[in-house]
N, C-alpha and C positions, 0 to 999 in steps of 0.2 A: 373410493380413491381412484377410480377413471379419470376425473376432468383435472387438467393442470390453469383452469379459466382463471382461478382466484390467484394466480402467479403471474399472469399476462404482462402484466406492465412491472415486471422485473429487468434489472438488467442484462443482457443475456448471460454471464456468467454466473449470478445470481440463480436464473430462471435452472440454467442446467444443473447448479448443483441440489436444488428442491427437485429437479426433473428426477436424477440418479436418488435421491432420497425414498420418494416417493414411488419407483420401481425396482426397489431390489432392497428396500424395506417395511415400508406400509402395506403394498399391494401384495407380497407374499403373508403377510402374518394377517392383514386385518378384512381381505377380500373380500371373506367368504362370511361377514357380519354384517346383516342390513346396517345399513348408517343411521335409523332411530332404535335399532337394541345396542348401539356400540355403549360400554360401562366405562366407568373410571377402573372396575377392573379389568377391563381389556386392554387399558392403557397401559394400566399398571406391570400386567402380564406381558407387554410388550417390551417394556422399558427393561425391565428384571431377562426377559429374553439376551436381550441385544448388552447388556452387562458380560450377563456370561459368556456371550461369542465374543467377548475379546475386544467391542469397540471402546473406545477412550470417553471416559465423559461428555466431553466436547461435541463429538458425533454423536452419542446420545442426546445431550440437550437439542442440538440440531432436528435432530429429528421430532425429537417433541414439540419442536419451535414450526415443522413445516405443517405437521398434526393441527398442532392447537390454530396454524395460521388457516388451515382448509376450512377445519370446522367453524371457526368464526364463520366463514363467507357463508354455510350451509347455515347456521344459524340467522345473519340477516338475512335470506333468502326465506326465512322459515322454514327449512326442509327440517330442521330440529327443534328443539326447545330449548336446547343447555348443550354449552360446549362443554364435554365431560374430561376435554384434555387440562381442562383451565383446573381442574379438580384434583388432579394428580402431579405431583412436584417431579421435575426431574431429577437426575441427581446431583448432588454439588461437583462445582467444575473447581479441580487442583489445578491450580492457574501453574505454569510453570516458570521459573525468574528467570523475569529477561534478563541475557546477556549486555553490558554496555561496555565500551570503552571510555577510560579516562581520557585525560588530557596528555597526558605522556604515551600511554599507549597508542591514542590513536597518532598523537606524532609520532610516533615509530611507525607505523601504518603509510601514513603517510610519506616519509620519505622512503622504504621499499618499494612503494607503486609509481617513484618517480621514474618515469620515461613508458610508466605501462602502457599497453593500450587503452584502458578504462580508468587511467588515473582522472581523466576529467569528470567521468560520470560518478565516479565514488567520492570525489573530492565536493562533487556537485548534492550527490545526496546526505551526507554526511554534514555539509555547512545549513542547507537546511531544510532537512529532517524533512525529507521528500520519500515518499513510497516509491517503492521500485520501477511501481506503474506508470507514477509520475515523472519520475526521471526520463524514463526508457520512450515517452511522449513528449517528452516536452520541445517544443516547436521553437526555428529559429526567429519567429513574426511574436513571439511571445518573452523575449530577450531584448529589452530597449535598454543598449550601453548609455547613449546620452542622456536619460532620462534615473538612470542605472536602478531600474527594476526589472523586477522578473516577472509574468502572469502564470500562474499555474490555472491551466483552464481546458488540459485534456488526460487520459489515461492510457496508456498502452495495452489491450485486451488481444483475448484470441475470438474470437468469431467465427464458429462453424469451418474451423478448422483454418483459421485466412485471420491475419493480423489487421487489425484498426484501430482507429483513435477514437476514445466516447468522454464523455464529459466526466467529469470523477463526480462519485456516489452521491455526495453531498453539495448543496451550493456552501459550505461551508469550507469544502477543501478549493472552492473555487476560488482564488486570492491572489491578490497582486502585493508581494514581497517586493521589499530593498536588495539591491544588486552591491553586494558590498565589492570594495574594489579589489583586493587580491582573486575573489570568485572570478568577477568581470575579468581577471587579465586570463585567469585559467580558461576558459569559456574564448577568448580571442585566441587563444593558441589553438584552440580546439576547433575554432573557424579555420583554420589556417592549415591545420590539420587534413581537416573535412574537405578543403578545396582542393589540397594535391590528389587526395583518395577518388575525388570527384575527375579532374583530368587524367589520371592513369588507367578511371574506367573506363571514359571514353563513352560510347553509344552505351554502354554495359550497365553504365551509373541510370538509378531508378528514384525520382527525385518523390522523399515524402516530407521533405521542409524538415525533418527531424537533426535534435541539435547532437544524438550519437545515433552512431548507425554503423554497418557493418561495409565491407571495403567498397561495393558497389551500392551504396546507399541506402539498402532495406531496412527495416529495425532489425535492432538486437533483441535476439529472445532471450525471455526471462531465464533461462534454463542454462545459458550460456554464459552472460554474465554473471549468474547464482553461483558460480563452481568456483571463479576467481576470489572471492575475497577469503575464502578460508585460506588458498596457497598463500597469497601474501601475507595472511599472521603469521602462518606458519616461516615465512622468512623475516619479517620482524621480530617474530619472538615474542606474539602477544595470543590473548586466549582468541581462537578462532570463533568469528562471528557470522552470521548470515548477511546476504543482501540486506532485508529486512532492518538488521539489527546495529545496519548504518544509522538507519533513522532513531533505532533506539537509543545511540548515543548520544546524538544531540543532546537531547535534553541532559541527560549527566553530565555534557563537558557544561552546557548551559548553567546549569543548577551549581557545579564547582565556583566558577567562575562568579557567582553572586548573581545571577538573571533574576529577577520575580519572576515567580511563578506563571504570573496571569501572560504574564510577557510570553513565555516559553509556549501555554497554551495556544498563544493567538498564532506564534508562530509554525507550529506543527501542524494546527487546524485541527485540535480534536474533537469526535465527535462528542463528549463530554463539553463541550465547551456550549452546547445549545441550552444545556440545565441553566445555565446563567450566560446568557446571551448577551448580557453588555459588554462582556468582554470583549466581543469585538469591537465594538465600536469605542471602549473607552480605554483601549491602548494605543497609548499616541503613537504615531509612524517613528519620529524619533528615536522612540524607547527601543522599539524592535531592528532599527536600523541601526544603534551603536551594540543592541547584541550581539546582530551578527557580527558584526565589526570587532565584538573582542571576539568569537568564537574564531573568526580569522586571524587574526594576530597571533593565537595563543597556539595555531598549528602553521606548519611551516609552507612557507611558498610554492607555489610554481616556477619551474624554469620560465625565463625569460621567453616571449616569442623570438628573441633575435637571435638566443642564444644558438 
C-alpha cells in the first residue's frame, strides 16, 4: 500500500479521500504483509477491525472499495494472481432516510428565507435539485434568460486548500435544463443584487463570473451556506433539513405533484440513470420544462425586482 498510482486520475477530492483511506487505515493494519501472502483473511481481520473502532458502515465499505480498487491494478500489473478483497463482502450499509420536504413545508421555507441573503441559491437548488457543488459554481455565462435555460457544466471544489471550478463527476450531471420563469426572475434579482455588492466593493470586488458569491465576490463556502437552512426551518416550523437535502426534496415535491418518474430522473441527473441510458435522451425537453414549471407554481414567488 505505498503507491497511490492506481488513483492518479481521480478527481482531486476523490484522490484525497482514498489518499486519507489509505494512510491511516490500510497502511497501518496491512503494511507489514507482503502483497502475494495478503488472504481474504487479512481482509476479513481488517474489516471486523475497523467495525469495532467505531467506524460507520459507510466508511468501512469505503475502505474496502479503495482495497479492492488497489489490488485490481496489482492484479493487471500481475504483481498478483487474485484480488482477495473481491473475496471478502463488506458489511451491509444501513442506508439512513433521507430527509425531504413537501410542498407545504417547503413553502413555508420558502417564504421565511424571503429577503435572505441565500434565498436565491436555495430557491435555485431546491427548484432543481442541483448539488451544493453545483449551485455554489454555477456561472453567470451559463444562465441564458432569452434562450431561458440553465447549463450545469461546473462544480464548486476545495483544491489544496484554494477554491475552483471542475467539471462535475459525470458527463451525466453535465446538462442543459429549462430556465422556468419565476427561477429566471429570482436569478435577475439576484443580478441586481450581485451588481450593487459589486460597486460598493470597489477595487475589493474579485470577479469569478460566479452567479452567488460572497460581498466582495469570492465563492461562498460550503460550510457557510451548510449552517443556514437549518435556522430557517427552525423559523418556519418545518423539520430541519441539510444543504444537501434541498436537492433531496425536489424529487418529493416532483413525485406529489404527479412528475413520472423518468422525467424527475433526467432532471436531477442521477447516476443510476446510465443502467438505462435512454432516459436521457427519450425525455422530451417539454416534459421536463413544464415540471419545473409546476414545481414553481406550486411554491411561492420571489419579491419583485422593483419591489
Amino acid at each position: 500500500m505505498r503507491d497511490l498510482k492506481a488513483f492518479k486520475r481521480l478527481a482531486p477530492e476523490t484522490y484525497r479521500s482514498y489518499e486519507a483511506k489509505v494512510r491511516l487505515h490500510l497502511k497501518p493494519d496491512l503494511d507489514k504483509i507482503r502483497l502475494a501472502k495478503l488472504s481474504p483473511v487479512d481482509v476479513r481481520q481488517l474489516i471486523t477491525r475497523k467495525v469495532a473502532a467505531g467506524l460507520s458502515t459507510k466508511q468501512v465499505n469505503h475502505i474496502h472499495d479503495v482495497l479492492h480498487t488497489a489490488l485490481e491494478q496489482a492484479r493487471k500489473l500481475e504483481l498478483i494472481d487474485r484480488n482477495v478483497a473481491s473475496l471478502v463482502d463488506p458489511p451491509r450499509i444501513v442506508s439512513k432516510e433521507r430527509r425531504a420536504l413537501t410542498v407545504e413545508q417547503a413553502s413555508k421555507l420558502l417564504v421565511a428565507m424571503d429577503g435572505d441573503p441565500y434565498e436565491a441559491l436555495f430557491r435555485t437548488l431546491l427548484t432543481l435539485g442541483l448539488r451544493p457543488g453545483e449551485g455554489l459554481g454555477l456561472q453567470w455565462s451559463s444562465v441564458a434568460f432569452d434562450a431561458r435555460t440553465i447549463r450545469i457544466e461546473s462544480t464548486l471544489q476545495r483544491v489544496q486548500g484554494k477554491w475552483t471550478l471542475k467539471e462535475p463527476k459525470t458527463p451525466a450531471s453535465k446538462q442543459t435544463l429549462p430556465l422556468p420563469a419565476p427561477l429566471a426572475s429570482t436569478l435577475k434579482l439576484q443580478l441586481e443584487r450581485q451588481n450593487e455588492m459589486r460597486r460598493d466593493a470597489g477595487l475589493m470586488w474579485e470577479e469569478w463570473g460566479l452567479v452567488f458569491t460572497r460581498p466582495a465576490g469570492l465563492p461562498i463556502w460550503h460550510s457557510e451556506a451548510g449552517l443556514r437552512p437549518k435556522a430557517l426551518c427552525r423559523m418556519a416550523d418545518v423539520p430541519e433539513i441539510t444543504l444537501h437535502e434541498l436537492r433531496h426534496s425536489t424529487p418529493s415535491i416532483l413525485l406529489s405533484l404527479g412528475v413520472d418518474q423518468r422525467v424527475i430522473m433526467s432532471i436531477l441527473r442521477h447516476s443510476t440513470i446510465v443502467l438505462t441510458a435512454n432516459l436521457y435522451t427519450h425525455v422530451a425537453n417539454p416534459l421536463v420544462r413544464e415540471a419545473l414549471a409546476r414545481i414553481d407554481d406550486a411554491l411561492p414567488t420571489a419579491r419583485d425586482a422593483s419591489a
